[in-house]
C-alpha positions in Angstrom: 98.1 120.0 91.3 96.9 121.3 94.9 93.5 123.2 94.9 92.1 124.0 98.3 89.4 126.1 99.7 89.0 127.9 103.2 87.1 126.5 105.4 86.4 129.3 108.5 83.2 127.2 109.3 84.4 124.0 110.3 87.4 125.8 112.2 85.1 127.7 113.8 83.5 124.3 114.5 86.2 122.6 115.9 87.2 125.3 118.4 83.7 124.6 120.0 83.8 120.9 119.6 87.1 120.8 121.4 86.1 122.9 124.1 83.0 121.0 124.7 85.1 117.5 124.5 87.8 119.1 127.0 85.2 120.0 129.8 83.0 116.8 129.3 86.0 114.8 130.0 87.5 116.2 132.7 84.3 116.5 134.8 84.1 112.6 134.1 84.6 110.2 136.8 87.5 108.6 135.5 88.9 111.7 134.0 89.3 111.2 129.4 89.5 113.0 126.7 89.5 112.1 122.8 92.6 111.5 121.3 92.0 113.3 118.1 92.4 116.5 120.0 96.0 115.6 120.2 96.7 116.7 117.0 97.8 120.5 117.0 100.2 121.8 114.6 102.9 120.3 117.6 101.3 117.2 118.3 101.5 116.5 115.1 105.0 117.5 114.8 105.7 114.9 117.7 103.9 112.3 116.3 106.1 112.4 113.5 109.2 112.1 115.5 107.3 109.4 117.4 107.1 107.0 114.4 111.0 107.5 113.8 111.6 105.9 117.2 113.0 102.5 117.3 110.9 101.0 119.6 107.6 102.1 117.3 107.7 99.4 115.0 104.1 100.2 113.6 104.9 102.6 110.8 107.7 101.2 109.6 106.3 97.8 109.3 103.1 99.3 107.5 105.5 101.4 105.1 106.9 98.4 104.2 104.0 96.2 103.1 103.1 99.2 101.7 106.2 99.2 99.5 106.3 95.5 98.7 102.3 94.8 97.8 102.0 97.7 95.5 101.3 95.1 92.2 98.3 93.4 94.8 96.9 96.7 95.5 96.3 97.4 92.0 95.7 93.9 90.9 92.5 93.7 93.1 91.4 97.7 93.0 92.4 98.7 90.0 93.5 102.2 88.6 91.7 105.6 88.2 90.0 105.0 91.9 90.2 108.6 93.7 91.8 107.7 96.9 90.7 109.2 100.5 92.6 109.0 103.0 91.1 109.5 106.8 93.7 111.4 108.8 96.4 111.9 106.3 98.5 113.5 108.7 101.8 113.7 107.1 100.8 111.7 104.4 104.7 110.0 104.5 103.3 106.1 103.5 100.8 107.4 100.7 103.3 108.1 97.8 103.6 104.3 98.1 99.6 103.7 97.2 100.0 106.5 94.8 102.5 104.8 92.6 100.8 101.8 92.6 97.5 102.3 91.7 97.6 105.6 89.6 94.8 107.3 90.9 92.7 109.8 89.6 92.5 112.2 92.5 94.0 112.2 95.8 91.5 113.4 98.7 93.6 113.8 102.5 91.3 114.3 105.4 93.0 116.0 108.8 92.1 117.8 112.0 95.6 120.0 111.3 95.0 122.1 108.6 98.2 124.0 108.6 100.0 120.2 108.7 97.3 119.1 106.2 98.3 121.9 103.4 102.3 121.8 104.0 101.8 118.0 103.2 99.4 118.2 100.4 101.3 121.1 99.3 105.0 117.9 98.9 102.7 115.5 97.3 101.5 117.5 94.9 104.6 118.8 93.8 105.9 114.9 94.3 103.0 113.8 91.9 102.1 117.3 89.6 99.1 115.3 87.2 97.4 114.6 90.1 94.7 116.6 91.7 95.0 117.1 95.1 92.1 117.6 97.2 93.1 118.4 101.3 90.1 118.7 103.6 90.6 119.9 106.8 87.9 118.1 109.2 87.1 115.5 111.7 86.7 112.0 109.4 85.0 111.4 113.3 82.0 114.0 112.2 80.1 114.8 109.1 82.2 115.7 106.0 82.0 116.6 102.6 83.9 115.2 100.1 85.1 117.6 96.7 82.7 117.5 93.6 85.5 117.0 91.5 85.3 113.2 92.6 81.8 113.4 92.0 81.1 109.8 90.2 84.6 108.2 90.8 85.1 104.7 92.4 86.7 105.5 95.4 89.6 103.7 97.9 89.8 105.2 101.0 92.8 104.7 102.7 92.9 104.8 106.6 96.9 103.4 107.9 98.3 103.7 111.6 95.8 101.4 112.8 94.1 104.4 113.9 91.2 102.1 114.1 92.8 100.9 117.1 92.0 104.4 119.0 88.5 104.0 119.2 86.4 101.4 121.5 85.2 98.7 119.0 81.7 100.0 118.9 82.4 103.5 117.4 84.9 101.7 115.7 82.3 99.8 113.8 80.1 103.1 113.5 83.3 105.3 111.9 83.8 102.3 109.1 80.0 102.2 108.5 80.2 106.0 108.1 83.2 105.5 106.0 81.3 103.2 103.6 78.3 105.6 103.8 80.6 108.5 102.0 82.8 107.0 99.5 79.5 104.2 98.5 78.5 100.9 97.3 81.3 100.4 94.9 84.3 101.5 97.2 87.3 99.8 98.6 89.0 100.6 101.5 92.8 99.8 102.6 92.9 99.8 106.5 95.8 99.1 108.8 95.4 97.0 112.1 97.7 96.7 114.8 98.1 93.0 116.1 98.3 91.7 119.9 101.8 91.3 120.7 104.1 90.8 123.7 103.2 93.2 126.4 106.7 94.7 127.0 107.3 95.3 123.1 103.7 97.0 123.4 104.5 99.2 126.1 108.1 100.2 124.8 106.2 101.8 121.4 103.8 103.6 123.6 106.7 104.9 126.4 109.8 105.2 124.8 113.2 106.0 126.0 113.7 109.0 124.5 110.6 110.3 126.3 109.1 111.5 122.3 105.7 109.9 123.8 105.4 111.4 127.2 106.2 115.1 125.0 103.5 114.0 122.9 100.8 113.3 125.8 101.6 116.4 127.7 101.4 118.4 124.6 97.8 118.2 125.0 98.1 119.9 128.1 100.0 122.6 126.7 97.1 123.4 124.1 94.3 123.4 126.7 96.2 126.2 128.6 96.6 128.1 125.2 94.0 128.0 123.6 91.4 127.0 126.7 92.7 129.6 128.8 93.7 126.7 131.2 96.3 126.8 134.1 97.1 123.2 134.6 100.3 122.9 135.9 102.2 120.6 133.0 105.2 119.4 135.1 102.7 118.6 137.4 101.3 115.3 135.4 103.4 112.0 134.7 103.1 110.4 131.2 101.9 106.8 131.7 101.4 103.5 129.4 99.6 100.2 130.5 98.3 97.5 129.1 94.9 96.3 129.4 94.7 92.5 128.7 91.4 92.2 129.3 90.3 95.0 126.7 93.7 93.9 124.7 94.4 97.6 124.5 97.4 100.3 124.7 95.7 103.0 127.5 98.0 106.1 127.7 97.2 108.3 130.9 98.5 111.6 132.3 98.9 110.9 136.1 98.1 113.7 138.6 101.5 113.6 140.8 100.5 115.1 143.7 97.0 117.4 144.4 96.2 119.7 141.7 93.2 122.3 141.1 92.8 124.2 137.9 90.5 126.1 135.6 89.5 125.2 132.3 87.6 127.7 129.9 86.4 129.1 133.2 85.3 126.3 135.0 87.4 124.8 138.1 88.8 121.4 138.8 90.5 119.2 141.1 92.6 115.7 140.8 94.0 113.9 143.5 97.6 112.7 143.8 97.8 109.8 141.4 94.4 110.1 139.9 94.9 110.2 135.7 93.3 111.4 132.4 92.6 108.7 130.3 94.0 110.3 126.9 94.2 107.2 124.5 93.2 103.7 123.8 95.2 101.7 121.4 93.0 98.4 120.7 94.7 95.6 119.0 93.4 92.7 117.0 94.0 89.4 116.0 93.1 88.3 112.4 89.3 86.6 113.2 88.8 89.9 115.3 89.6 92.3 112.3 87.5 91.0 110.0 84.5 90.8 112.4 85.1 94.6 113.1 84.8 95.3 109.2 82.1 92.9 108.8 80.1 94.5 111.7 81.1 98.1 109.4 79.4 97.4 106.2 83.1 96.4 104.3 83.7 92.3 103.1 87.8 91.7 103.7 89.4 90.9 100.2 92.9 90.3 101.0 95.5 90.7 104.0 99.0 91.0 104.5 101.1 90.7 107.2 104.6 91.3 108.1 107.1 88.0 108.8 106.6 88.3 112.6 103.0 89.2 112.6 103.1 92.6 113.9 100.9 94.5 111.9 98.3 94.1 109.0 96.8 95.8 106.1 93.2 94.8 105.2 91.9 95.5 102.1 87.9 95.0 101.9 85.1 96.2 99.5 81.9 97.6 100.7 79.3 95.5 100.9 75.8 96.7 99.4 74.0 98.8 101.4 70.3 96.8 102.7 
């Protein structure tokens, strides 16, 4: 059961906030930009493909304890919970949450709303007692949640270690906001990303195929549409490093030779070699994770991990609110 609304505001919204996050960040000194601006109807699309790759061991692995812990899941959060899940995306691991725990309501958050509604649209034709709730919108910003789960215990849901994109200090202020919508008696099942060797690292985050480097560029491609940009896209280099120091994923697009563009009206110039920083990917160890959701307002119930450690699911319960 799919019920959705238009929301012309918070497009409107998001046009300006991604205008204003463009030019702020490439009239920085290092050049960045937010990663959730990566997500157009074909970044998305890419990001699909990307999690297909063999050498992007993250959603696989996560699907799978996803699969395999269902009976845990419910055990400890019980059914009738309306689930939330923070940048639903395609929504391809959730079936596996939905089966287990019997919701009451299913409430998927995304930046794409044309993504958003095609996958709402499967799952609620995959799961037709369920109401399904899309909301296209920035989990990063204020939102709203439906009044139809108005007075429901709640489970948000937040895979892909998306955590992982943000430094650790907004990381800490998106889980408090997090506990500060769905409330004192909520749950929340998170994924985390582990440190791992440095070449299997960089291999998920510049594969061979060259899926990645599309994706990265891609955000080039939207600045010039809808931005009224002229950067030249050949022009930049798809790179991924690792930061041991920061124990993070960076990916950059690297300026190969001189370049000067316009923006949205407004001129700019890189030097040969000189990058955007487009992504951080942070990774954690276990003692790390839980002082992140500490530090967020949420008290880690149970974990599981994969045989070789890559990759873990968290689930926690908010603590009370002082």
């Amino acid at each position: 059961m799919l019920l959705t609304q238009d929301m012309p505001i918070a497009t409107r919204a998001g046009d300006l906030a991604f205008r204003r996050d463009i030019l702020t960040g490439l009239a920085r000194s290092p050049k960045a930009t937010p990663p959730v601006w990566f997500y157009d109807q074909r970044g998305s699309e890419l990001f699909e493909a990307i999690t297909d790759l063999p050498e992007y061991y993250p959603t696989r692995t996560e699907t799978a304890l996803l699969a395999h812990h269902g009976a845990d899941f419910l055990a400890i959060a019980g059914p009738g919970r309306a689930i939330v899940e923070f940048g639903a995306g395609s929504a391809r691991k959730t079936p596996h949450l939905l089966r287990a725990i019997a919701p009451a309501a299913y409430v998927p958050i995304d930046i794409s709303g044309d993504f958003l509604r095609a996958s709402s649209a499967k799952l609620a034709a995959a799961f037709p007692g369920l109401p399904v709730l899309p909301v296209v919108g920035d989990f990063n910003g204020p939102l709203l949640l439906p009044p139809v789960i108005d007075g429901l215990p709640r489970l948000g849901f937040f895979p892909g270690s998306t955590i992982g994109n943000m430094e650790p200090d907004a990381g800490v202020d998106l889980l408090r906001a997090m506990h500060r919508l769905l409330g004192d008696d909520a749950m929340l099942l998170i994924g985390m990303d582990r440190i791992k060797d440095r070449d299997r690292l960089i291999a998920a985050y510049d594969d061979a195929a060259g899926v990645t480097a599309a994706f990265n560029r891609n955000l080039l491609v939207r600045i010039n549409r809808e931005l009224e940009g002229d950067l030249p896209v050949d022009a930049f280099a798809h790179r991924a490093i690792w930061n041991d120091e920061l124990a993070r994923i960076e990916m950059h697009l690297e300026a190969t030779q001189p370049l000067h563009f316009h923006v949205a009206g407004h001129c700019f110039h890189m030097a040969a070699g000189e990058t955007i920083h487009t992504e951080s990917s942070h990774k954690y160890g276990a003692r790390d994770e839980r002082l992140l959701l500490r530090a967020g307002g949420w008290e880690p119930v149970q974990e599981w991990t994969d045989a070789e450690g890559l990759f873990a699911l968290v689930l926690a319960r908010a603590k009370p609110s002082a």
